[in-house]
Residue frames as qw, qx, qy, qz and C-alpha x, y, z in Angstrom:
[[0.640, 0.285, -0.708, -0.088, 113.22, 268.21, 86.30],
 [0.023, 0.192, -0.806, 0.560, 113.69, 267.36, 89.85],
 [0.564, 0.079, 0.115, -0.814, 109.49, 267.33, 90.02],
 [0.861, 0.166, -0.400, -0.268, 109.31, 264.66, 87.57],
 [0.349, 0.305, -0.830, 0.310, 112.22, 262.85, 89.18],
 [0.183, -0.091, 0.751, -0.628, 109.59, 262.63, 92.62],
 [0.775, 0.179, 0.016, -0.606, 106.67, 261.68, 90.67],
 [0.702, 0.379, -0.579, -0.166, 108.23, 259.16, 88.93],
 [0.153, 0.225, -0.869, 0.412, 109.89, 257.62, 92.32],
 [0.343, -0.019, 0.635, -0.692, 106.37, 257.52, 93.55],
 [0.767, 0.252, -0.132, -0.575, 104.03, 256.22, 90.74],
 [0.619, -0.061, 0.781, 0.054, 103.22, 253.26, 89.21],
 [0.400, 0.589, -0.181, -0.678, 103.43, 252.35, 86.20],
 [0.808, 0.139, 0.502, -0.274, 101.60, 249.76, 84.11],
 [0.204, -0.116, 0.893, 0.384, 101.59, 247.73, 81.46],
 [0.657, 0.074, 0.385, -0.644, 98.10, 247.62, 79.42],
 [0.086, 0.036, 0.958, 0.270, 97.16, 243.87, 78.48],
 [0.309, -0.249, -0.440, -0.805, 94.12, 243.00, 77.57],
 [0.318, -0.498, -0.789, 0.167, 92.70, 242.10, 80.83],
 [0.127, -0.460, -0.326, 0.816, 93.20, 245.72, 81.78],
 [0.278, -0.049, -0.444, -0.850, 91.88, 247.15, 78.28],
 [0.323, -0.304, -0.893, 0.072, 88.94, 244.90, 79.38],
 [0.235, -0.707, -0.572, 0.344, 88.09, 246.55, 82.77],
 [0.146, -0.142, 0.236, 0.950, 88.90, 249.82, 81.16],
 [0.295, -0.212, -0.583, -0.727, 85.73, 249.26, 78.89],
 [0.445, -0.549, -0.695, 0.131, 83.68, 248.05, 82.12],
 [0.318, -0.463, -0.274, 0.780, 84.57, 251.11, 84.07],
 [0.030, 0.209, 0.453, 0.866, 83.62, 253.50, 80.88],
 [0.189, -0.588, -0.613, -0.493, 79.91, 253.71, 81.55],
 [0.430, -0.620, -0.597, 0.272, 80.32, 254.20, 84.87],
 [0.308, -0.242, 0.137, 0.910, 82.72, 257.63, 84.53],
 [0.047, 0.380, 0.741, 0.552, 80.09, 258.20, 82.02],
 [0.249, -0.728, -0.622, -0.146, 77.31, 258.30, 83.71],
 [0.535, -0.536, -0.312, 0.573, 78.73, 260.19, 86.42],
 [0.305, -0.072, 0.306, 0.899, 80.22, 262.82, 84.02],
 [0.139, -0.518, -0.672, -0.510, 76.55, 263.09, 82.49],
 [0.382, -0.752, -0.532, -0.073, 74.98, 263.66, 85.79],
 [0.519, -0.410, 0.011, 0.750, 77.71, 266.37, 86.66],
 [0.438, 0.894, 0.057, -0.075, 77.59, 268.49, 83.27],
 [0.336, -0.350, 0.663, 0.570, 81.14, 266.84, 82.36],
 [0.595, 0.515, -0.525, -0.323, 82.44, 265.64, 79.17],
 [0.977, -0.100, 0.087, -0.169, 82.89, 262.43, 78.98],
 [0.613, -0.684, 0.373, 0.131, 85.61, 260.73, 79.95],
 [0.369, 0.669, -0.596, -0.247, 88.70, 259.96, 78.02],
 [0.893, 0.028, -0.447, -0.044, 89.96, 256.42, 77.34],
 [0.555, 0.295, -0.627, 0.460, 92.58, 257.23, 79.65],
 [0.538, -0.428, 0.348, -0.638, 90.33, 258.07, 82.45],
 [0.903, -0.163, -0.027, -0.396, 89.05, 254.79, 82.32],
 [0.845, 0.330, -0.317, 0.276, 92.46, 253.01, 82.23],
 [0.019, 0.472, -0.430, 0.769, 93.48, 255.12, 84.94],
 [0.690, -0.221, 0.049, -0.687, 90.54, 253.75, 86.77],
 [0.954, 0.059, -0.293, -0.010, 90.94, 250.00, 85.77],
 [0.260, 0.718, -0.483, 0.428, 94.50, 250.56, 87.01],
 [0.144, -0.346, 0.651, -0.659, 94.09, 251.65, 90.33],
 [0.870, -0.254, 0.094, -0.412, 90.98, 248.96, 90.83],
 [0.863, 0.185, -0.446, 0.150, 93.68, 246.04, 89.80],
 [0.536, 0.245, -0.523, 0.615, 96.35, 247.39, 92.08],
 [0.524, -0.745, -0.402, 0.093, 93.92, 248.39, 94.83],
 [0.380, 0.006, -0.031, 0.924, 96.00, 252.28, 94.72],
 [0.214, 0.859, 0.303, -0.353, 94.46, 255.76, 94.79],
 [0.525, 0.478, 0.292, 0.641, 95.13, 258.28, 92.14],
 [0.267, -0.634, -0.058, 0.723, 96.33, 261.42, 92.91],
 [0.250, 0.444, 0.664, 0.548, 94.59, 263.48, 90.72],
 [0.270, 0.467, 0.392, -0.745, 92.58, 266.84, 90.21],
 [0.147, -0.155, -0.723, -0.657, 90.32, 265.41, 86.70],
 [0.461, 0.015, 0.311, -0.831, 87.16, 266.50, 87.85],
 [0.829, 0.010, -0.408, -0.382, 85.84, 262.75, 86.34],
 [0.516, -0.066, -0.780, 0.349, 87.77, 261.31, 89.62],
 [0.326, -0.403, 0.219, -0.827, 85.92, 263.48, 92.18],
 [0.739, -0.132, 0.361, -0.553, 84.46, 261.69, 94.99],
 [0.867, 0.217, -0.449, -0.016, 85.66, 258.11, 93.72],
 [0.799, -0.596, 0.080, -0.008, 86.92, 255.96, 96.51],
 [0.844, 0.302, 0.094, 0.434, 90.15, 255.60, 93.95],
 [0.310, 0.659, -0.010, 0.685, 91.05, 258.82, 94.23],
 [0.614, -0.438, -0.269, 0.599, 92.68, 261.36, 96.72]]
């Protein structure tokens, strides 16, 4: 419980309107593609919302989804 308690004190957490559902759906192909040219699966909605996210709030994601690799978003 304490774990969550230090995530939580660090994260952010959004709201999703519909500007973010928006750049969600803009971001989609790209994850895509990427995912394609990897030999992923393709990304979940919440990759991409994860994605839109951290472009709005200009954050990284702390993350090991192997569809953030190498993204400047990510850490």
């Amino acid at each position: 419980m304490e774990g969550l308690k230090q995530i939580e004190i660090v994260s952010l957490t959004v709201n999703i309107d519909v500007d973010l559902a928006l750049k969600s759906g803009e971001a989609y192909p790209e994850l895509r593609d990427k995912a394609v040219e990897e030999g992923k699966s393709e990304p979940s909605l919440f990759d991409t919302l994860t994605l839109a996210a951290a472009r709005r709030y200009e954050v990284k994601v702390l993350t090991g989804d192997e569809h953030f690799k190498r993204l400047k978003e990510t850490e």
